[in-house]
C-alpha positions in Angstrom: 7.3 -28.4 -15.1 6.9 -24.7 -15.0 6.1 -23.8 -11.3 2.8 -22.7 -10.5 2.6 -19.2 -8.3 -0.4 -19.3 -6.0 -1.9 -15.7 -6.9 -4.3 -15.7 -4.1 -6.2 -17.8 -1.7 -9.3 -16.2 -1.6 -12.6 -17.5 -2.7 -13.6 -15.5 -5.8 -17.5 -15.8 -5.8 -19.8 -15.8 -2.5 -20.1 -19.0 -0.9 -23.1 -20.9 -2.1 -26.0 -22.1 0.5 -26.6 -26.1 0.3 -29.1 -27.1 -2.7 -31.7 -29.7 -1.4 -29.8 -30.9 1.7 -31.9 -33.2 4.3 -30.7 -33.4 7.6 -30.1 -36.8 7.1 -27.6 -36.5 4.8 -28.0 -40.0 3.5 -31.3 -38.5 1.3 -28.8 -36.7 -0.9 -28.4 -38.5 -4.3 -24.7 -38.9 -3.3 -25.8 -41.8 -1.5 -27.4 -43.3 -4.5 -25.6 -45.5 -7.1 -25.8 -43.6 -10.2 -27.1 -47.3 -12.1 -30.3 -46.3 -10.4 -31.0 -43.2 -12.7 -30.8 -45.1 -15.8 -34.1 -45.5 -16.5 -35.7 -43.4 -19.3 -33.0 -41.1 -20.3 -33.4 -38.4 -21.8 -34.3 -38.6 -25.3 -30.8 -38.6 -28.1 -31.8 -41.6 -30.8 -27.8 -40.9 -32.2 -26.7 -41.9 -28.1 -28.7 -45.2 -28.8 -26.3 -48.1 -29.3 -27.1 -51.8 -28.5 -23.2 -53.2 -30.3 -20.6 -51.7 -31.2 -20.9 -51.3 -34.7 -24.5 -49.3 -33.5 -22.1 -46.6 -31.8 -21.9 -43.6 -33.4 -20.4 -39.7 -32.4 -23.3 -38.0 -30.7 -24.0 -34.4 -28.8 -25.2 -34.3 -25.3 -27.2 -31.6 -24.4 -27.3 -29.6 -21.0 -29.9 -27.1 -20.0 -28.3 -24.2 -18.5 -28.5 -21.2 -16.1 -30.3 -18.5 -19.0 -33.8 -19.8 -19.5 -34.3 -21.4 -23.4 -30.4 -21.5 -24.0 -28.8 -25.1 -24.2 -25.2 -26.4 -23.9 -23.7 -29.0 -26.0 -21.0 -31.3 -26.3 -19.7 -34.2 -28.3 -19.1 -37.3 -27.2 -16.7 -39.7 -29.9 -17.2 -43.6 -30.2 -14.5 -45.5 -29.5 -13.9 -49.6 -30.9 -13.0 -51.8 -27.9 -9.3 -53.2 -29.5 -6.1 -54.7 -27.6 -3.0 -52.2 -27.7 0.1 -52.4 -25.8 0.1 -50.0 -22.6 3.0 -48.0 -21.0 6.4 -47.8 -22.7 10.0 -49.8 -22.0 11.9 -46.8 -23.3 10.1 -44.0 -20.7 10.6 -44.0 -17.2 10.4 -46.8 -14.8 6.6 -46.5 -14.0 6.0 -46.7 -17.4 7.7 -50.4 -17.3 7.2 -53.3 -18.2 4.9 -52.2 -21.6 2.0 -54.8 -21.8 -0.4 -56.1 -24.0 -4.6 -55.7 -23.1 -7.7 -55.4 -23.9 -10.3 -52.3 -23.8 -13.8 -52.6 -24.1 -15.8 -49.9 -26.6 -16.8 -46.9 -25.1 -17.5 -42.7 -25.5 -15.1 -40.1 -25.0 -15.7 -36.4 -24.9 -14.1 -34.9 -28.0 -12.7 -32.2 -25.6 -11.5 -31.4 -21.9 -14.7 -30.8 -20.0 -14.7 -27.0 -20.4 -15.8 -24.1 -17.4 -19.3 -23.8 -18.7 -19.9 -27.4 -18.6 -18.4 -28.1 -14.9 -20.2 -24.9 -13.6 -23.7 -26.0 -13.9 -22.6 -28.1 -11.3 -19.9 -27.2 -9.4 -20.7 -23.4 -8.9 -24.7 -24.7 -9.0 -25.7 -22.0 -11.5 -28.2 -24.3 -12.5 -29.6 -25.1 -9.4 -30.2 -21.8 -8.0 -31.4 -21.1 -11.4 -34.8 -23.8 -10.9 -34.7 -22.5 -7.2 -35.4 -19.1 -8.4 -38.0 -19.5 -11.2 -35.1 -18.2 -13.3 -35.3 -21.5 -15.6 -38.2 -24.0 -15.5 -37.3 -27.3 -15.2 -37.4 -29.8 -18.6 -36.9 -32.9 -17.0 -38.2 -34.7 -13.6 -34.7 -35.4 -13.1 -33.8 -31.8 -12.5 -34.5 -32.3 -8.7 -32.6 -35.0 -8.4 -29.2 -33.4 -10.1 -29.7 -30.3 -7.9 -30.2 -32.2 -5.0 -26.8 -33.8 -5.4 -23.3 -32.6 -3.8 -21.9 -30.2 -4.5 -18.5 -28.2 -4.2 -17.7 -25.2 -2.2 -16.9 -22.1 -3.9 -13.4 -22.3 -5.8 -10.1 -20.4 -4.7 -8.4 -18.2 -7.0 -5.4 -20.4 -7.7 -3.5 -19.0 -10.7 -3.1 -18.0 -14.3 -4.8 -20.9 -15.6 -8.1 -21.5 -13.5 -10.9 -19.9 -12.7 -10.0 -16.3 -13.7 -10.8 -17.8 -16.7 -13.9 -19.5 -16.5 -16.3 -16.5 -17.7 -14.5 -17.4 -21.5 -15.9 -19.7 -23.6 -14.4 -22.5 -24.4 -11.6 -23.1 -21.4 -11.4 -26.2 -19.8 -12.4 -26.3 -16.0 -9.0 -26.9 -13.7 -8.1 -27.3 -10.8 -11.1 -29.8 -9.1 -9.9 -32.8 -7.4 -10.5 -35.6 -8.9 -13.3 -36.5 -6.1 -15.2 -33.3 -8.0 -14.4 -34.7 -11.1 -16.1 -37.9 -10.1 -19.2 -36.2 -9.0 -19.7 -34.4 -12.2 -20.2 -37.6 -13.7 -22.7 -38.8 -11.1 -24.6 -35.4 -11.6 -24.3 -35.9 -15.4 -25.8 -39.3 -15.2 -28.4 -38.5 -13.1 -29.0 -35.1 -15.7 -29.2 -37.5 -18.6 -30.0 -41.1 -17.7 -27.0 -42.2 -19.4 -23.9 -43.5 -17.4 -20.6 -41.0 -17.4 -17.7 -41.8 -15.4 -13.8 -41.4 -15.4 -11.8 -42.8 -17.9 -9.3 -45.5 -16.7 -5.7 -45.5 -17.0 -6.0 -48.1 -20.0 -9.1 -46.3 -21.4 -7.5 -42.8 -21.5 -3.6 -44.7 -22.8 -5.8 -46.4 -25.5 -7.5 -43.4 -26.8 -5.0 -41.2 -26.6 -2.7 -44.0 -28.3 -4.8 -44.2 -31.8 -3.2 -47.7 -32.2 0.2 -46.5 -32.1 3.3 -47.1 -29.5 5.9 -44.2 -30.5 6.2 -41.3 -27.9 3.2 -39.2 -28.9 0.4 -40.3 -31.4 1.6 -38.2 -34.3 5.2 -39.9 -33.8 8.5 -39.3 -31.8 9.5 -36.4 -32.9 9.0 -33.8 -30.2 9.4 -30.8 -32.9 5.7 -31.2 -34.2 4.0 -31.2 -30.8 3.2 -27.6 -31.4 0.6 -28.7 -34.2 -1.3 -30.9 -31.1 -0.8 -29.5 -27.6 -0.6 -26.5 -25.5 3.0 -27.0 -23.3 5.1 -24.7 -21.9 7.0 -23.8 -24.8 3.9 -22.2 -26.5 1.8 -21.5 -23.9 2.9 -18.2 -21.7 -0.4 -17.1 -20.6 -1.7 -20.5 -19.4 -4.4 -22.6 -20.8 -6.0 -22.1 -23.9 -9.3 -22.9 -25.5 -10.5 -26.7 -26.4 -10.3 -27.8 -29.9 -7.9 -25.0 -30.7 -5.1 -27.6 -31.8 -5.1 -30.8 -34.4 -7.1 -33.4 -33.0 -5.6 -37.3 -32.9 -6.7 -39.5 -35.6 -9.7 -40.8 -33.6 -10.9 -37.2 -33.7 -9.8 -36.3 -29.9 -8.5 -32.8 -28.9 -5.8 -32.1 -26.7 -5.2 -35.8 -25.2 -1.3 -34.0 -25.6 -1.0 -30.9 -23.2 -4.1 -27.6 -22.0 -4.7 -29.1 -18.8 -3.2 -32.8 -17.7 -6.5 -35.0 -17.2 -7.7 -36.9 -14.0 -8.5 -40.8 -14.9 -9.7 -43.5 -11.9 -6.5 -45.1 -11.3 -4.7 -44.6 -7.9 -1.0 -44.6 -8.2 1.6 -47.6 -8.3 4.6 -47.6 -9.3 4.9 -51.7 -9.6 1.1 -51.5 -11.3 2.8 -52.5 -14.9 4.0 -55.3 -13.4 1.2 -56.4 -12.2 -1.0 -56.1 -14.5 1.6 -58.3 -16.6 1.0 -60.6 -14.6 -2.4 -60.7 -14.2 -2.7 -59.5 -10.3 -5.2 -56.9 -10.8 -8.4 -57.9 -11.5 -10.5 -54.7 -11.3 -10.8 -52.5 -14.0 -8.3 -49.9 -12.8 -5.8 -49.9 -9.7 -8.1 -49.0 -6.9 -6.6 -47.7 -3.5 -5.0 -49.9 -0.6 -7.2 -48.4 2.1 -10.4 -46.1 1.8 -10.5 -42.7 0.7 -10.2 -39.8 3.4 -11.7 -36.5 3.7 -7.6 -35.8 5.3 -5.8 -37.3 2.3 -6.6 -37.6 -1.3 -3.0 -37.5 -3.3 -1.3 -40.3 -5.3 -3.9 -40.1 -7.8 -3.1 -40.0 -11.8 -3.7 -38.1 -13.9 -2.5 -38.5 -18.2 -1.7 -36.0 -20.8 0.4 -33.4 -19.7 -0.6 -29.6 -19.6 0.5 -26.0 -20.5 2.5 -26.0 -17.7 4.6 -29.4 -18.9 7.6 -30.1 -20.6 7.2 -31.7 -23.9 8.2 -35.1 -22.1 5.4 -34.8 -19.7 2.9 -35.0 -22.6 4.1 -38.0 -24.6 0.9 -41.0 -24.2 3.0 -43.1 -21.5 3.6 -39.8 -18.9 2.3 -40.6 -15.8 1.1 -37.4 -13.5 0.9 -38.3 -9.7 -0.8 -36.0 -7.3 1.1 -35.1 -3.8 0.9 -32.5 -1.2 1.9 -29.6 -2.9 -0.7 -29.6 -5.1 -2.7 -28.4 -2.1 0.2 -26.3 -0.7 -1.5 -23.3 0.2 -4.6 -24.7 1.1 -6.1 -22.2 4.1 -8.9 -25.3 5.1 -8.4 -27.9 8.0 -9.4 -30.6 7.0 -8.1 -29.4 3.5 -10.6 -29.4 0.6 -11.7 -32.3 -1.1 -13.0 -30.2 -4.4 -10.0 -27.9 -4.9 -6.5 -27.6 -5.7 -4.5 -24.8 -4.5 -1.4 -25.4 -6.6 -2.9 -27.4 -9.5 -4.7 -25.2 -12.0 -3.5 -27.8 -14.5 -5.3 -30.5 -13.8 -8.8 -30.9 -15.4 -10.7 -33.9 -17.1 -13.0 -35.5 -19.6 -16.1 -37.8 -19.3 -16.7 -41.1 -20.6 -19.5 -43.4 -21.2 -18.9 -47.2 -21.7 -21.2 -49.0 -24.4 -21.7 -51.7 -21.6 -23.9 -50.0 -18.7 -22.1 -51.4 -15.9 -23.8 -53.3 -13.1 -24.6 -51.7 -9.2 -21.2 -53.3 -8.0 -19.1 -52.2 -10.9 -20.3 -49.0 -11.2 -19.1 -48.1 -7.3 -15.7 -48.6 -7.8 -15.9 -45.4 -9.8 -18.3 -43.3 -8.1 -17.5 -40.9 -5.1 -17.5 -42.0 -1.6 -20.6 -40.1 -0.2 -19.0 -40.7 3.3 -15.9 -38.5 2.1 -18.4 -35.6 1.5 -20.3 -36.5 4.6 -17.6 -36.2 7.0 -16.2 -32.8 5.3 -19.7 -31.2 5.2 -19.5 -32.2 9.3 -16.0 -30.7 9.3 -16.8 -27.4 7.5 -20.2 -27.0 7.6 -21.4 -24.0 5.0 
């Protein structure tokens, strides 16, 4: 992997004031399991799907920060199928390859770009409703502006946020805690449940029913039709949907930015899962999450800043400390990394709505934000 130069640790827009914080910080929607919100959504008939063979591609639509002007993007169905994850002829955490089962879900079509994740993360649309700027079109607008929210980002590179007044350029460099809250705001923006993919959701789609090294083949000569890697990509990331898509109509699964998915990292998880000693949905971690520790987390695809190996369907991307290097914060920050402007995500949104329990293995512990709002109050 290309090494990533920190160009400055600075914050690059003002620090943003706390939208609809109580003092009891258990009133914040954080607190709330995002099941709750998913009554009445707001209205998409093509979103409406009671099987699988109801799915269908549909467009969500956001509201955003310039009053009348709307934000769209596509969302692709994907058939529940067994496949055979990981790969014997990779490396060793790729090993043993095993056969399962996915259930159907929605993916993005894209990596979740700048203008998407800003609406939340930088609150544009927030202090938009707060000023009168844009009315709000939905009774759910208080509730999304009410929830968490991160600080303001560092400038951390070539490929981040220097880039996110373009169009089109996926948003890098969150942890994968931000990541997770985006989905809880965007179900509690739309009444429809988003999450993280899993390990074996994001393999499976990025697959397309195939087992060679990439899912146009082996041959590492065509992955300049597909992905953004180092070899073609000097001046960072580049905009979504610029390469060929797979054949399940996905863009970028192969290199842009590497993308976060739920599971936390173990190198014997193939194993297991052989054998049939994980029974959640995706390897959750051994002990709680802290607001002083939030590496060994995966991430799949590979990025701009890979090697062609490091974007082939089986790569597995672990997070460490260097990815937060540089970090100037004590505790460091759990929404930001310093030293990985590579990493970014996508949403999806399973066809079964999943029940309270299920549905908080993948949302974000509200005591992690709790403590680091105590820690480094704004």
């Amino acid at each position: 992997m290309k090494k990533c130069k920190l160009i400055a640790v600075v914050a690059v827009v003002a620090a943003f004031s706390a939208v609809g914080f109580a003092q009891d910080l258990s009133d914040n929607p954080a607190y709330q399991n995002g099941t709750d919100w998913l009554a009445n959504p707001v209205e998409n008939p093509d979103a409406e799907a009671a099987t699988e063979a109801d799915m269908k591609a549909y467009e969500e639509t956001l509201q955003t920060n310039v009053d009348g002007e709307t934000l769209k993007f596509k969302m692709i169905p994907i058939k529940g199928g067994e496949f055979t994850m990981g790969s014997d002829s990779g490396e060793k955490d790729e090993a043993p390859a095993f056969k399962t089962t996915v259930a159907p879900f929605w993916m993005e079509e894209h990596e979740v770009t700048w203008q998407e994740f800003s609406l939340f993360a930088l609150i544009y649309l927030a202090n938009a409703h707060k000023s009168g700027a844009v009315k709000s079109t939905s009774d759910r607008d208080a509730l999304a502006d009410a929830l968490a929210a991160p600080t303001a980002p560092y400038s951390i590179g070539t490929i981040s946020y220097d880039k996110s007044n373009k169009e089109g350029y996926p948003a890098s460099g969150m942890t994968r805690y931000a990541a997770q809250m985006y989905c809880k705001w965007l179900t509690a923006t739309t009444g429809r449940y988003y999450r993280l993919p899993t390990e074996i959701e994001w393999e499976y789609a990025c697959r397309c029913g195939t087992e060679t090294a990439y899912e146009f083949g082996d041959d590492e000569a065509d992955l300049d039709d597909y992905a953004w890697y180092v070899a073609n990509s000097p001046d960072g990331y580049s905009k979504v949907m610029t390469k060929k898509p797979n054949s399940w109509g996905l863009y970028d699964m192969h290199g842009n930015v590497c993308e976060w998915v739920m599971d936390q990292y173990d190198k014997k998880a193939y194993k297991d899962w052989e054998g049939g000693k994980i029974d959640t949905p995706f390897v959750t971690p051994k002990k709680p999450l802290s607001v002083y520790g939030m590496f060994n987390e995966i991430a799949r695809g590979g990025s701009c800043f890979h090697e062609a190996a490091d974007c082939r369907s089986a790569k597995r991307i672990v997070s460490d400390k260097s990815w937060k290097e540089h970090d100037p914060q004590f505790p460091q920050s759990i929404w930001w990394m310093t030293e990985a402007p590579y990493v970014g995500f996508r949403v999806v949104r399973p066809l079964a709505v999943p029940s309270a329990d299920e549905a908080k293995l993948f949302e974000p512990d509200p005591a992690v934000w709790a403590k680091y709002k105590e820690l480094n109050p704004r």
